[in-house]
N, C-alpha and C positions, 0 to 999 in steps of 0.2 A: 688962384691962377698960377703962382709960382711953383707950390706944389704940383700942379696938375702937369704945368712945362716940364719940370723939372722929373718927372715921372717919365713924362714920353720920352724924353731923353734919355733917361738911364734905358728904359725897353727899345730905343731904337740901336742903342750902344751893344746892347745883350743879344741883338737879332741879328747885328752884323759878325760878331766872334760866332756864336750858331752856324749861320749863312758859312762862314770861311773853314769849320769843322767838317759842316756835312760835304763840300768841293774836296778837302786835302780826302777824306776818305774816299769819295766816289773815284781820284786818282790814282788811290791806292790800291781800288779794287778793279780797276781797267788796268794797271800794271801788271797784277797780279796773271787775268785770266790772260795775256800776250805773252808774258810770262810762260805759264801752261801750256799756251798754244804753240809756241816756240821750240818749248823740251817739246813736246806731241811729236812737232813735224820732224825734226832732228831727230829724235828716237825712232819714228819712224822709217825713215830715210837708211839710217843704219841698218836697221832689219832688212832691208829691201836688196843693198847693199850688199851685204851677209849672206844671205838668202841667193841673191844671183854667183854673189864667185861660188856658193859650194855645187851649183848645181851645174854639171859639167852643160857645156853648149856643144860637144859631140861624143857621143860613146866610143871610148878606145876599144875597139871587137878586139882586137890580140891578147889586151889585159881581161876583156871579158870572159874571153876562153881559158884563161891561164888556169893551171894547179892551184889553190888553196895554198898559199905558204903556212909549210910547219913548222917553223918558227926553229928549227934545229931537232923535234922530237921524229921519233920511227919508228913503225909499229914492230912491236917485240912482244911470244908470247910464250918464250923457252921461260922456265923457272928460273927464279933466281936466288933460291931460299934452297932448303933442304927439303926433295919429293922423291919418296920414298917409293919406290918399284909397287906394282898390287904383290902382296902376297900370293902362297902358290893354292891356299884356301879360302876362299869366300864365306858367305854367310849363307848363299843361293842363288836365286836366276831374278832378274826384273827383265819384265817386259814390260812396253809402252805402247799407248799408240799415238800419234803427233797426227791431230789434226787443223784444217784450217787451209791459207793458202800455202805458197812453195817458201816463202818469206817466213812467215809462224814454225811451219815443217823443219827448217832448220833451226832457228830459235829453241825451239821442242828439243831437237836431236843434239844439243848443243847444254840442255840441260838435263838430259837423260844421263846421256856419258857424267857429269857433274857426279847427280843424284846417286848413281852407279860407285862411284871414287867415295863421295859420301858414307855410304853404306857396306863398303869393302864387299860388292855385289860384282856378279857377273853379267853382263850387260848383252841380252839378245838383242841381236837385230832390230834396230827398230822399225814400227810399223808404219807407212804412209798412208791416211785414210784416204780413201780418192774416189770413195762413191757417192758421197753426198750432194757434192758440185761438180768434180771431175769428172765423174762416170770414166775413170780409168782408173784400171789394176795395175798398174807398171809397179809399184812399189818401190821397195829401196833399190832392189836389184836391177830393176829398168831404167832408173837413171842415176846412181852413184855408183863411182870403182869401188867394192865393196873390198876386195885384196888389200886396196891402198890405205881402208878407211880401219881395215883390224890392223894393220901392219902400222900405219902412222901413230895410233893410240897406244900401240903393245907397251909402253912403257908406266902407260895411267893406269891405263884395265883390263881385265880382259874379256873379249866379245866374242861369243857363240852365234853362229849364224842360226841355232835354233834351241831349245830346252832340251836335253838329248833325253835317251830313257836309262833307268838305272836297275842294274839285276838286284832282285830281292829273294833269296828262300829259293833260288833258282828258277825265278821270271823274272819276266821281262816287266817292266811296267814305267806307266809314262807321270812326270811330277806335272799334277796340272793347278794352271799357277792361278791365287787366290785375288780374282777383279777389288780394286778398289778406287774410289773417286777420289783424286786427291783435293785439297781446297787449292783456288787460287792464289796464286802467288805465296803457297804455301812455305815458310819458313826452314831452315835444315833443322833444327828441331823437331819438325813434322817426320822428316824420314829416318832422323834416326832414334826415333821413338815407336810412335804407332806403326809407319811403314816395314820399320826394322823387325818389329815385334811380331810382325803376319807372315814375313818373309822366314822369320827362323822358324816360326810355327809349320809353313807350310811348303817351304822349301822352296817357292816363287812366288810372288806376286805380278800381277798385272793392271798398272794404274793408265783407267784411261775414261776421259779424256787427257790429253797432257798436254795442251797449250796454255801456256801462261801458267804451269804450274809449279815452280821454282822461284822465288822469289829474285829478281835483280838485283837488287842492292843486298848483295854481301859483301862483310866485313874484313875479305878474306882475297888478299890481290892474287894469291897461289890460285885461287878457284876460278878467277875471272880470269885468268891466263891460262887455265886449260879449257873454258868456254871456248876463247880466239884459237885455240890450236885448233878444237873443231872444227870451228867456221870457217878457217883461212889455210889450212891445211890438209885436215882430216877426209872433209868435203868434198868432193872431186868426181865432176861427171864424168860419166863412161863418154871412152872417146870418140863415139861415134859423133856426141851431141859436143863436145868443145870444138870438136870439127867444120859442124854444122854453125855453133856460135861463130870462130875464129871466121867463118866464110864469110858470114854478115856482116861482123862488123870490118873488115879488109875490105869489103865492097863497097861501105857508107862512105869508110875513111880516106879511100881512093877517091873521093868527089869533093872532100876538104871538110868542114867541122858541121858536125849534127848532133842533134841533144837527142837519147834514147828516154822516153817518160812513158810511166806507167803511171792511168789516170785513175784506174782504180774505183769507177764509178763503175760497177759489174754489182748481178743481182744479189750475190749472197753478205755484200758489205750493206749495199742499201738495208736489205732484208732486216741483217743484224741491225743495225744504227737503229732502225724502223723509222728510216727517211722515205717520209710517202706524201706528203701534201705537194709537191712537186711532178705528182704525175697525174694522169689517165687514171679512170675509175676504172678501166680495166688493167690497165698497168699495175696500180694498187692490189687490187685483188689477185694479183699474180707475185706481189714481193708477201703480202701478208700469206695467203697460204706456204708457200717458202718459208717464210718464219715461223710459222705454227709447229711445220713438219723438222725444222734442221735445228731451233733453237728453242732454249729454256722460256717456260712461260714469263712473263715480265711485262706490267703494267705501263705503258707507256703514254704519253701525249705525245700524237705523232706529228701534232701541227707544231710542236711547241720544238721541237727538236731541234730545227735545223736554226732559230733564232739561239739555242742554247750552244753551238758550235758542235752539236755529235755528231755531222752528217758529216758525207766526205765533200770535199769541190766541186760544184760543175766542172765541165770543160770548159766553159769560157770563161767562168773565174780563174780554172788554171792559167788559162790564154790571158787571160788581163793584168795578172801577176807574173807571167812570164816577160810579156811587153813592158810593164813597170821596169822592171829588173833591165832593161836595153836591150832586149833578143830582139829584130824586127823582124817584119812579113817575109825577109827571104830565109830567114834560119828553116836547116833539113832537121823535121822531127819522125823520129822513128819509134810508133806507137808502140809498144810491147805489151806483151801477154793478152790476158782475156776481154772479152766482147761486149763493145758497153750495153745498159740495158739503158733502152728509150732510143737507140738506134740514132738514126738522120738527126731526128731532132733537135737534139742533146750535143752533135758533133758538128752542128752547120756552125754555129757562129765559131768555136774554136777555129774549123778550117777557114772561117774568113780572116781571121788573125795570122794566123801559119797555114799558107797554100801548099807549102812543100813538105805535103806526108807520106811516110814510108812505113811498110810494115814488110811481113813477112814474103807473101805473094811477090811485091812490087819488087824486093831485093834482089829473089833467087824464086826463078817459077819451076824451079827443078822438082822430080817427083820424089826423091827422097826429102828435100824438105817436107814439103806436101805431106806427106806420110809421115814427119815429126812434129808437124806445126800445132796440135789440140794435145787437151788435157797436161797434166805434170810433164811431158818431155816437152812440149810447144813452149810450157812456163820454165822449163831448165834453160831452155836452148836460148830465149830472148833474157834470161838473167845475165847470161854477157858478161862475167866477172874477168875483165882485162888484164894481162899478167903485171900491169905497174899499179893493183890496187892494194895490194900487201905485198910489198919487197919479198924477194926472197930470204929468208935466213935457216943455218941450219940447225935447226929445233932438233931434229936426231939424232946429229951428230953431241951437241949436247946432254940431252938424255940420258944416251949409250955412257957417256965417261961418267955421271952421276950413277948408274947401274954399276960400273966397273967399278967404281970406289966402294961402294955397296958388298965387295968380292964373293958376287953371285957369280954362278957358273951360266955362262950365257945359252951353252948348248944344251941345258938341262931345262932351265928356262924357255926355250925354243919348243921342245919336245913334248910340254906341260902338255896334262893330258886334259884338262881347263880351258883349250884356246884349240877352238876347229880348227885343224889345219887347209890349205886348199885341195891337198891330195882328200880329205876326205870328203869333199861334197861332191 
């Protein structure tokens, strides 16, 4: 029996230390998760916190309109190295043709001239393709000052407004220039290799298509700064149409701030991207043949496209990301360039976003616009490039003193029998 007492007792002794472990843990582990719960909600609260002061509680519109601060930088695209005049000899004649939209077109024209410097070529005219979508001929001479644009470059290259003819054996006879497809984004390696090698052989070539056919990134800041001379100087619409611009935008600007957007959803972008699960099975059959007829064969998943990010915006995507960004319902937007395709559709809910749209008609219902408003001069006149978008600076006068130190004869130079003059067209 004393045994048997004596048993219970040690086991009653051993259940009560047990009993007092399993309480200190179960206090342990309700500290714990209050503990948890505690950081949780304080961490949360800071987020929350965080989260409301960044998010402004009204849009400053004066700062939303502001300029882009440039931080003290300004665009400059005079040389700053040592650029050597062209020579009074070439190699030959390039011709191009740039096509695609007015945006691509100068892109193009912007690396022709390059291609041209490249090559110590003579550089014709180049060609605006404008029948494919445009169904306009205007060409370069319909909408750039062509004077301004051999006259601005005289110092890069020189440009013939056509391949002249050259007497042989006492005739006449005309250099006709050797087509070649250049590759995308093709390298300068490429031109002054095989391009170079057809052009001495044959005394011109002519590569076309030419959009996107120069490679971007070179390694060479002298090359990229006579790109910008292009673009931002060279450039330059005939006056009829900066006229026609300056008029539109002095009429928006007079009613106070309005954003000029081009949406960019027109058929030959669709086409290209081959963004079609978005439409009408007649709609569709009308971008696909477009596509068949304007662009390279190419296998495509057309449903798959617009999930992979190749297509362009709707409008009311644009419109959603424009209202994200604090534009509201009364911002004046002034559509620009060409005609969307899916019409009403496509454009209702954008105008329920932004009711106040302006386009060409609604500016100026004058009959000379009218008569400017389609094809390449309608897309010149609505490009609208404002005189505070590139400072002025004097890139020529620069030039000229780099030519003078050169101690080339300027008036001999002038006279080169290499550079059409205007007297003779």
């Amino acid at each position: 029996m004393r045994r048997r007492l004596g048993h219970h007792r040690q086991h009653g002794k051993q259940g009560g230390v047990g009993g007092r472990g399993l309480l200190w843990k179960l206090l342990i582990a309700v500290f714990v998760v209050l503990l948890i719960c505690t950081l949780s909600l304080l961490f949360s609260a800071t987020i929350t916190a965080t989260n409301g002061s960044n998010a402004p509680s009204e849009i400053n519109v004066e700062k939303l309109w502001e300029s882009a601060n440039s931080g003290g930088w300004r665009p400059s695209s005079s040389p700053r190295t040592d650029w050597p005049s062209p020579p009074k000899e070439t190699k030959g004649y390039l011709r191009v043709r740039c096509n695609g939209g007015l945006n691509q077109q100068r892109s193009a024209i912007c690396n022709a001239v390059l291609a041209a410097r490249i090559m110590n070529a003579t550089l014709v005219l180049p060609e605006l393709d404008a029948n494919s979508f445009w169904h306009d001929d205007s060409g370069f001479h319909g909408i750039y000052d062509v004077e301004h644009f051999i006259l601005s470059l005289r110092f890069d290259l020189r440009i013939v407004e056509r391949i002249p003819e050259i007497r042989k054996n006492g005739k006449t006879k005309k250099i006709k220039a050797f087509q070649l497809r250049p590759p995308r984004d093709a390298p300068i390696s490429w031109y002054t290799t095989e391009a170079l090698e057809k052009m001495e052989e044959h005394g011109a070539i002519y590569l076309t298509p030419f959009s996107h056919r120069l490679a971007e990134e070179i390694d060479n800041p002298e090359y990229q700064r006579l790109r910008c001379r292009v673009n931002y100087h060279a450039l330059r619409f005939k006056p009829h149409i900066m006229k026609l611009s300056e008029s539109i935008v002095d009429k928006l600007r007079s009613q106070g701030h309005f954003m000029a957007i081009h949406l960019r959803f027109e058929m030959d972008m669709l086409a290209f991207a081959g963004c079609f699960d978005i439409f009408s099975p007649a709609e569709q059959k009308i971008l696909k043949k477009y596509r068949m007829e304007n662009f390279a064969k190419k296998t495509l998943i057309y449903k798959e496209r617009r999930a992979i990010g190749k297509c362009p915006l709707t409008p009311e995507e644009v419109g959603l990301l424009l209202r994200a960004m604090g534009f509201n319902n009364s911002t004046r937007m002034y559509l620009a360039a060409g005609e969307l395709f899916g019409g009403e559709h496509f454009m209702k809910p954008f105008r329920a976003l932004f009711p106040h749209l302006e386009n060409h008609s609604s500016v100026d219902s004058s009959e000379e616009l009218a008569a400017n408003a389609r094809g390449l001069i309608g897309s010149a006149v609505d490009y609208m490039n404002p005189d505070d978008k590139c400072p002025s600076e004097n890139v020529m006068q620069i030039l000229h003193s780099q030519l003078e130190s050169e101690n080339m004869d300027s008036e001999i130079y002038n006279q080169s029998d290499s550079v059409v003059s205007l007297a003779e067209r």
